[in-house]
C-alpha positions in Angstrom: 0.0 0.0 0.0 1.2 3.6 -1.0 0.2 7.2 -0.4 0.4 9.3 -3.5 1.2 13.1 -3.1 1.1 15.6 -6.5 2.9 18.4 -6.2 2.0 21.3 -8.8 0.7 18.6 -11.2 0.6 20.8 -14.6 0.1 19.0 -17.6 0.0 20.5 -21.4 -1.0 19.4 -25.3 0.9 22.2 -26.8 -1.3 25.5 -25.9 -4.1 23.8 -24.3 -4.2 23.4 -20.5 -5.7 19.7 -19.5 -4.3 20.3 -15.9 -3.4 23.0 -13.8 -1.4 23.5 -10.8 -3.1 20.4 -9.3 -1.7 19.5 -5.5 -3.4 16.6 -3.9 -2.4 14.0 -1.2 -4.0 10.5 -1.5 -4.1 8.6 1.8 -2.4 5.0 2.1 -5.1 3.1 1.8 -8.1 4.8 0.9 -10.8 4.4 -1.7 -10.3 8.0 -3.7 -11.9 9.1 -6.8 -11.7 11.8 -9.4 -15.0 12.8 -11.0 -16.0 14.8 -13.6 -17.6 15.6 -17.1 -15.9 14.0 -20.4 -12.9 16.2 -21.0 -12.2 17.6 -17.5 -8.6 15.8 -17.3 -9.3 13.2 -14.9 -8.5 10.3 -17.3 -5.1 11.9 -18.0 -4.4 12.5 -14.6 -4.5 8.6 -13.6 -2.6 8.5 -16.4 0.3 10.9 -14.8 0.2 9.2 -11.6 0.8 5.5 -13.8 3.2 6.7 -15.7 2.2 6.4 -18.6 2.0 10.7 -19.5 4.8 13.0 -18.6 4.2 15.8 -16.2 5.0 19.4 -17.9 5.5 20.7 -15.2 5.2 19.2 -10.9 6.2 15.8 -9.1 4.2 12.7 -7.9 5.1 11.0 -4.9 4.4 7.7 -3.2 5.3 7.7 0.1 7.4 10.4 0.2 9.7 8.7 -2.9 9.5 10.8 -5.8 8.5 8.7 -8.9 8.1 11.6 -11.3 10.7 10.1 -13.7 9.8 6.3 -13.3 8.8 4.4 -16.4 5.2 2.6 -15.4 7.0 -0.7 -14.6 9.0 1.0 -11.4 5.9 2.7 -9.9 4.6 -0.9 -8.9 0.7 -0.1 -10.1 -1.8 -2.3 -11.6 -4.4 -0.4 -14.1 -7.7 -1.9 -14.9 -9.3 -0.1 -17.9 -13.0 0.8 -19.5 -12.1 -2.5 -21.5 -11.7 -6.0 -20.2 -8.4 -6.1 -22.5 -8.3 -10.0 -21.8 -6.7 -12.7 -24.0 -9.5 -14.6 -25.7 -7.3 -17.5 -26.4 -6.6 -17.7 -22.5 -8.5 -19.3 -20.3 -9.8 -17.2 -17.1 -6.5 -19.0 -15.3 -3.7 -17.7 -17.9 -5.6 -14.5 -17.9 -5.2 -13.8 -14.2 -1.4 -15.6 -14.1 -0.3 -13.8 -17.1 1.9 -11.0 -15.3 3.2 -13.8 -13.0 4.1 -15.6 -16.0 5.9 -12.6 -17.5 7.6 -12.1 -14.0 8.8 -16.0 -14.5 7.3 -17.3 -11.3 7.3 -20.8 -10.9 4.5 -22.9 -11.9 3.6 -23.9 -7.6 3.5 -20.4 -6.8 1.4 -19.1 -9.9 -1.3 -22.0 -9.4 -1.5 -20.5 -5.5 -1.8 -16.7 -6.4 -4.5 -17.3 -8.8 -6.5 -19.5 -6.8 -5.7 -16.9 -4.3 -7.3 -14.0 -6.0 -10.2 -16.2 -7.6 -11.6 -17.7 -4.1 -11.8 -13.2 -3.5 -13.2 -12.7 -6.7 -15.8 -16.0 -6.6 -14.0 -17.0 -10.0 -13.1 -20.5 -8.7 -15.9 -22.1 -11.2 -14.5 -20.6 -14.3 -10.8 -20.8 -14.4 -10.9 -22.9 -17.0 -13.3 -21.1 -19.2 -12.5 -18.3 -22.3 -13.3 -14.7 -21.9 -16.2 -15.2 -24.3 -18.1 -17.7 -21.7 -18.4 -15.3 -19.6 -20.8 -12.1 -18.8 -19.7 -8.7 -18.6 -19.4 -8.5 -14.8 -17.6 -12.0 -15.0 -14.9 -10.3 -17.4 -14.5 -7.4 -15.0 -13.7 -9.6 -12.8 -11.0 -11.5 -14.4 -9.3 -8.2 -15.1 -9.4 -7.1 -11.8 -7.6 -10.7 -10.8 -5.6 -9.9 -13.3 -4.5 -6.8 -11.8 -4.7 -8.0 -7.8 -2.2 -10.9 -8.5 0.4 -8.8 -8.7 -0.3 -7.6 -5.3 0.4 -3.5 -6.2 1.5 -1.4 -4.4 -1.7 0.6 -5.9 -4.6 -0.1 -8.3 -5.8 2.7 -10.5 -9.2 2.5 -12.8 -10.7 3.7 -15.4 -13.9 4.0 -15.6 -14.0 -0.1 -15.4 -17.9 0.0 -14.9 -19.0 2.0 -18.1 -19.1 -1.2 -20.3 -21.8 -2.6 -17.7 -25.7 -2.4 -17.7 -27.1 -0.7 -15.0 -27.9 -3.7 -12.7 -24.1 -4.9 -13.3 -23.2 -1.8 -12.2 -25.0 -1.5 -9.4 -23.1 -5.7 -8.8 -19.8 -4.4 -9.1 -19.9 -1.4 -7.2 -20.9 -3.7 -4.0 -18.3 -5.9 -5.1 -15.3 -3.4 -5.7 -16.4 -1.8 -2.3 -15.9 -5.4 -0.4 -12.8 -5.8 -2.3 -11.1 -2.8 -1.0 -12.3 -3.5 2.7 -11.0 -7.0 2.1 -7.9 -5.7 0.7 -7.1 -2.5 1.9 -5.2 -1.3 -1.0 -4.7 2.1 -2.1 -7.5 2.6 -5.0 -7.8 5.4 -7.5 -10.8 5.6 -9.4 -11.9 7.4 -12.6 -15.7 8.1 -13.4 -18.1 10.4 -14.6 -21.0 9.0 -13.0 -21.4 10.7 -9.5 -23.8 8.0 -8.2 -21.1 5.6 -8.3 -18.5 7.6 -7.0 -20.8 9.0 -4.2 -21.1 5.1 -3.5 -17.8 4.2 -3.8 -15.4 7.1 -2.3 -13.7 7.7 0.7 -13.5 10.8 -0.7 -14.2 12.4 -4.0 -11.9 15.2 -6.0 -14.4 16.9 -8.4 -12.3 18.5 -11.4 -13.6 20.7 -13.9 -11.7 23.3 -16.1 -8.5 22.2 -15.7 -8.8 22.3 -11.3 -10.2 20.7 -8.4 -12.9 22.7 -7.8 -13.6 20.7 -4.6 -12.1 17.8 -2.9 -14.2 15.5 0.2 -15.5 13.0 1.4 -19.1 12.2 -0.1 -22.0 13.7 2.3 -19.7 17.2 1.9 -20.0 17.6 -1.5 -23.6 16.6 -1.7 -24.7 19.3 1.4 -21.9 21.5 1.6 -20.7 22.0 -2.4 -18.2 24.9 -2.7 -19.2 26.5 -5.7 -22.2 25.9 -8.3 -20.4 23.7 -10.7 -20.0 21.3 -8.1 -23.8 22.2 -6.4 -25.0 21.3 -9.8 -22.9 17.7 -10.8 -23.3 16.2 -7.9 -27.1 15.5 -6.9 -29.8 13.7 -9.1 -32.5 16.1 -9.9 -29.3 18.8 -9.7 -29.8 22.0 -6.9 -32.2 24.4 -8.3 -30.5 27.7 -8.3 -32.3 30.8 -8.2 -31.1 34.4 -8.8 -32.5 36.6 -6.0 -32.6 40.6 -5.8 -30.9 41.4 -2.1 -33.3 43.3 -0.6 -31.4 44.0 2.8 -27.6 43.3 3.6 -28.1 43.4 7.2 -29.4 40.8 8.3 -29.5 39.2 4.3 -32.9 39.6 3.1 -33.4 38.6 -0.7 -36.4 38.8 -2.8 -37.8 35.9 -4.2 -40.8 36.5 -6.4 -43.0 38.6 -4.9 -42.0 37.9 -1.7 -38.6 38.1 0.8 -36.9 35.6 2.5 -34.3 35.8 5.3 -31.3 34.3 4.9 -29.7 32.0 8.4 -26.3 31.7 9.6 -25.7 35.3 8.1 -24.9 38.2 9.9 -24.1 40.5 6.3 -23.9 39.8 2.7 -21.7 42.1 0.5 -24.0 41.3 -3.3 -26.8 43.4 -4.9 -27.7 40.1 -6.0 -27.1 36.1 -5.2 -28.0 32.3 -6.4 -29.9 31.1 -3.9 -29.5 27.2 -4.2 -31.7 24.4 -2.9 -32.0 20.6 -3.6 -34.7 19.5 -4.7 -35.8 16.7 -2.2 -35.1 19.6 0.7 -38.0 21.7 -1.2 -41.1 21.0 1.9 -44.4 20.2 0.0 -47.3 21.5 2.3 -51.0 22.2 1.4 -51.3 25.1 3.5 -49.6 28.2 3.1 -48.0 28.6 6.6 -45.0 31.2 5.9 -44.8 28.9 2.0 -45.0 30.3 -1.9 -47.9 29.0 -3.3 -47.5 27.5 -6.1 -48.6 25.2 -9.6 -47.5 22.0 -10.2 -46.5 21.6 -14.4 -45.1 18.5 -14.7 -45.0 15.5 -12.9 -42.3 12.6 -13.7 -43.3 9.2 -11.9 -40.2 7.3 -10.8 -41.4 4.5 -9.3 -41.4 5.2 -5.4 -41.1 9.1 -5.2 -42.4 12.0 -8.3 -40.2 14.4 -9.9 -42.5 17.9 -10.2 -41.7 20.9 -11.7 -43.1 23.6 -9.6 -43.6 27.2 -10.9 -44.1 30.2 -8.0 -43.8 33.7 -8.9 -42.7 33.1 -12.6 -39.9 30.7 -11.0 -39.5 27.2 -12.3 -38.1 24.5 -9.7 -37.7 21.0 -9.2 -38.8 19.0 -6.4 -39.4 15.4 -5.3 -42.7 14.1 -3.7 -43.5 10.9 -2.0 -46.9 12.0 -2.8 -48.7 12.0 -6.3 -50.1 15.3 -7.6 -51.7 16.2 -11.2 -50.7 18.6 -13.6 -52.0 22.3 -12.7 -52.4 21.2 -8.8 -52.5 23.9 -6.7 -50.1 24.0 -3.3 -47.8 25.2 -1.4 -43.5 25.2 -1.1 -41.0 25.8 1.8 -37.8 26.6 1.4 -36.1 25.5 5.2 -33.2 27.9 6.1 -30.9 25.0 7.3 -31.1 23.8 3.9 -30.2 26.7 1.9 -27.2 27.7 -0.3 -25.9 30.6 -1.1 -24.1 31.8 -4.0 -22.1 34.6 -5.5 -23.8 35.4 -8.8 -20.7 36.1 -10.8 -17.9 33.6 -9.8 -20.1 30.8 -8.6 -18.4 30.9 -5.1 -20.0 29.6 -1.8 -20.9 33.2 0.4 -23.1 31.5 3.3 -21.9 28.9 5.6 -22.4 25.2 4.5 -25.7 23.8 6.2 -25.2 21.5 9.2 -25.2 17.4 7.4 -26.6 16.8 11.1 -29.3 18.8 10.6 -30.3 16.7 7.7 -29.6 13.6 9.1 -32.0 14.2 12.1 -35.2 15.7 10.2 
């Protein structure tokens, strides 16, 4: 096992930017992820701590040794990609032996390492079956065998669920998180799917535009986002954000419709204007208007144990989520609960009002 440290992590394709001045410490041990939309960098900078791209410009570390210049082969890392990359010639045992084979291991010693790693993997059954006997989750598998027999000193992937239907997914997220608990290797994940790195993570670096816009564990980024890139990736229905006049600065009052709402946790707020942000399953559903906006219900979007509704008040459009049905053009009423609130800065996208206390959440 191995903490990884980056150090200035720049990284250039002639004049564009993919990474920027990235400093990040990766725990020995832990389950870490970097998450993102398509072409945020994250990809190339699994990449950078392999080996297999050159920095332009910082240093990567593990524990402390600095293995900026070490070909992939010296960093002691096992990849597992988006594609199975297995031999279809091989059976399921040659597959997993393969790098023990390269390493010239003798025949006793390969037979117990990869009946090892397939009694962890519950691949006993098929060593003697070809990759094309198997399923999809079965393959992922192999290639994460494939990868543990080596016993690295860290395993990165890349995006090694995308392949996978949405119940395998689901599968092999349980799967890979028993495997680390079993293992407790140093893991470094790549995915664009925030449910499965919210699922995943020990903690979660978010990266857009070239930086980490925010780096923590998972419940922080969900009620305590830094900015509204990252209030608007992470969370399925995303935050509704809603541009408010500030109608007082002290204490914060900001319009919303035709009515004002005081801002908690606040004492002054230094903005003509702000985003006011809030989740949509913290939006509070009531049918009478105590201190509430009233407001239409336009659409309604079933999904199966709970309703997506967009809710217009005041000429504002919202989502929110309903254990209760309603019809198209309902009548009733919304709360907005001040512990649940977020508050942006209208121009850079920057956090201005404390983050809401998870406890808080976790006890209503």
């Amino acid at each position: 096992m191995s903490s990884i440290r980056l150090e200035n992590i720049t990284k250039r394709f002639g004049d564009n930017v993919v990474l920027r001045d990235i400093n990040l410490e990766i725990n020995d041990g832990e389950f870490f992820t970097f998450l993102g939309p398509s072409g945020c960098g994250k990809s190339t900078l699994l990449n950078i701590i392999a080996g297999l791209e050159e920095v332009s410009t910082g240093r990567i570390l593990f524990d402390d040794q600095d293995v900026t210049g070490l070909p992939p082969a010296r960093r002691d890392v096992a990849m597992v990609f988006q594609s199975y990359a297995l031999y279809p010639h091989m059976t399921v045992f040659d597959n997993i032996a393969f790098p023990l084979k390269i390493k010239r291991f003798d025949r006793e010693r390969i037979r117990r390492e990869v009946e090892r790693v397939a009694s962890v993997l519950g691949l006993e059954e098929l060593l003697d079956r070809k990759p094309r006997e198997l399923s999809g989750g079965q393959r992922q598998r192999v290639a994460l065998g494939r990868a543990m027999v080596r016993n690295p000193r860290v395993f990165l992937m890349d995006e090694p669920l995308s392949n996978l239907d949405a119940r395998l997914r689901i599968e092999m997220r349980s799967e890979l998180k028993r495997l680390h608990r079993r293992l407790g290797t140093t893991m470094v994940y790549v995915t664009h799917d925030q449910a499965e790195a919210m699922a995943l993570s020990d903690r979660i670096a978010i990266l857009n535009n070239s930086i980490i816009q925010q780096c923590a564990d998972p419940l922080s980024v969900y009620s305590e986002p830094s900015n509204t890139f990252v209030a608007r990736f992470i969370g399925t229905p995303p935050m509704n954000l809603i541009e408010a006049r500030v109608r007082a600065k002290t204490p914060p009052v900001v319009e919303l419709g035709r009515q004002t709402y005081q801002i908690a946790g606040l004492n002054e707020i230094g903005y003509d204007r702000v985003l006011l942000g809030i989740r949509p399953e913290d939006v509070v559903i009531k049918s009478s208007p105590d201190g509430g906006f009233e407001a239409t219900v336009e659409i309604v979007e079933p999904e199966g144990a709970r309703y997506l509704l967009d809710i217009l008040f005041d000429g504002i459009m919202i989502k929110a989520v309903s254990e209760k049905a309603f019809g198209s053009g309902e009548k009733l009423y919304i709360e907005f609960p001040r512990d649940r609130v977020h508050l942006f800065a209208p121009h850079t996208g920057e956090r201005i009002n404390p983050p809401p206390d998870p406890t808080a959440r976790e006890n209503s």
